[in-house]
C-alpha positions in Angstrom: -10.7 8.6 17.9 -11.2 5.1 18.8 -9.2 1.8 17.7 -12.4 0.5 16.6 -12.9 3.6 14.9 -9.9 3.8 13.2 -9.7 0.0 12.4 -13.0 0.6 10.4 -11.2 3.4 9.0 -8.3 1.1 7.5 -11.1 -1.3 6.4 -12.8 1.1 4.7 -9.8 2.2 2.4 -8.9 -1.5 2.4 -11.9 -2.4 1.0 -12.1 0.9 -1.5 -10.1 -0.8 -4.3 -8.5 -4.4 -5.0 -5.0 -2.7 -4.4 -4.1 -0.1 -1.9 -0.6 1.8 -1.2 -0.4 3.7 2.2 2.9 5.9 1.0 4.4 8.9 2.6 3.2 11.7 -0.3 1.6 10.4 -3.5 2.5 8.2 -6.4 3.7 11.5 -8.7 5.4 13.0 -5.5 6.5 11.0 -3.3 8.1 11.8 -0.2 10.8 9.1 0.6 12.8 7.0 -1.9 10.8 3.4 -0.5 7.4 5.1 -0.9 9.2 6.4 -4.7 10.2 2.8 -5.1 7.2 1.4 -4.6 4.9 3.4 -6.7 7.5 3.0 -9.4 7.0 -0.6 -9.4 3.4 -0.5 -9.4 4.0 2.1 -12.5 5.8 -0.1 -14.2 3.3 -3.2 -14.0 1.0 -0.5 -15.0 -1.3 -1.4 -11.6 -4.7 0.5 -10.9 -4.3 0.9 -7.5 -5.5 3.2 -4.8 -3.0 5.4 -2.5 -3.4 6.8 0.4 -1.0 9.5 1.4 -0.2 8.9 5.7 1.2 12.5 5.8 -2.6 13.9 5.7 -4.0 11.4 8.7 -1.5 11.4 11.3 -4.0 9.0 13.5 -4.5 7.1 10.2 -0.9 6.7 10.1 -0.4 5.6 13.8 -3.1 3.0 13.7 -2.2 1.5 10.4 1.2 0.2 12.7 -0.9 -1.1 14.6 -3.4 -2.7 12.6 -0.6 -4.8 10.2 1.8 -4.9 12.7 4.4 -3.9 10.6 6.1 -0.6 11.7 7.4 1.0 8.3 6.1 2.8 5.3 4.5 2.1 2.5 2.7 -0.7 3.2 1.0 -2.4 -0.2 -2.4 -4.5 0.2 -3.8 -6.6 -2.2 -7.0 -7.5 -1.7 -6.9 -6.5 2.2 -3.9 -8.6 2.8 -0.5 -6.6 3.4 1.6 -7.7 0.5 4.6 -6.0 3.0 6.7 -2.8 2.5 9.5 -1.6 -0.5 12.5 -4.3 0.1 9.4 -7.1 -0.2 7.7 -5.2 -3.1 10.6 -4.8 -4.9 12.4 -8.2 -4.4 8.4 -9.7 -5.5 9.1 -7.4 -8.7 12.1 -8.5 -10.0 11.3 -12.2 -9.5 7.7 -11.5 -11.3 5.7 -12.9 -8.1 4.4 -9.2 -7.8 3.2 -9.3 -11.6 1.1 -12.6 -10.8 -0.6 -11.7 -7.8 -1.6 -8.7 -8.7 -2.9 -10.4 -12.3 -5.0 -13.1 -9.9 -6.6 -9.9 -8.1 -7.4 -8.4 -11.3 -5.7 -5.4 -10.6 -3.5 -5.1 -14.0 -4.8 -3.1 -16.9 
């Protein structure tokens, strides 16, 4: 598959809902702590988001790297901008930076 290909891939899921988790497994199993962590946080703040599990699209996986240039998983988008990956998630959490930008992209129910 092609980078253009797979970047209008990405866009696609990108543009699917106003929040989106790439995560290794899925928000009820998980399959690393960070992707765990993540989704937990998201739980928590009670977020409709979308996830996308990088396990079942190995290309989808490889491109997304390349795409945000950031080389670890999960990645969380808001509105088609990478928010970043657990240690930023979390940290945005617990100082409730997390809570209001995902209440300005109407993402909380």
């Amino acid at each position: 598959m092609t980078d253009k290909t797979m970047t209008q891939r990405i866009r696609e899921k990108l543009d699917s809902a106003p929040v989106v988790l790439f995560m290794k497994g899925t928000p009820d199993f998980p399959q690393c702590g960070f992707s765990a962590q993540t989704a937990g946080a998201l739980r928590a703040l009670k977020v409709e988001y979308r996830h996308v599990n990088i396990f079942e699209e190995p290309e989808l996986r490889e491109a997304l790297k390349a795409f945000s240039n950031w080389p670890t998983y999960p990645q969380l988008y808001v509105k088609g901008e990478l928010v970043g990956g657990c240690d930023i998630v979390i940290e945005m959490y617990r100082s409730g930076e997390l809570k209001t930008l995902l209440q300005e992209a109407g993402a909380l129910a």
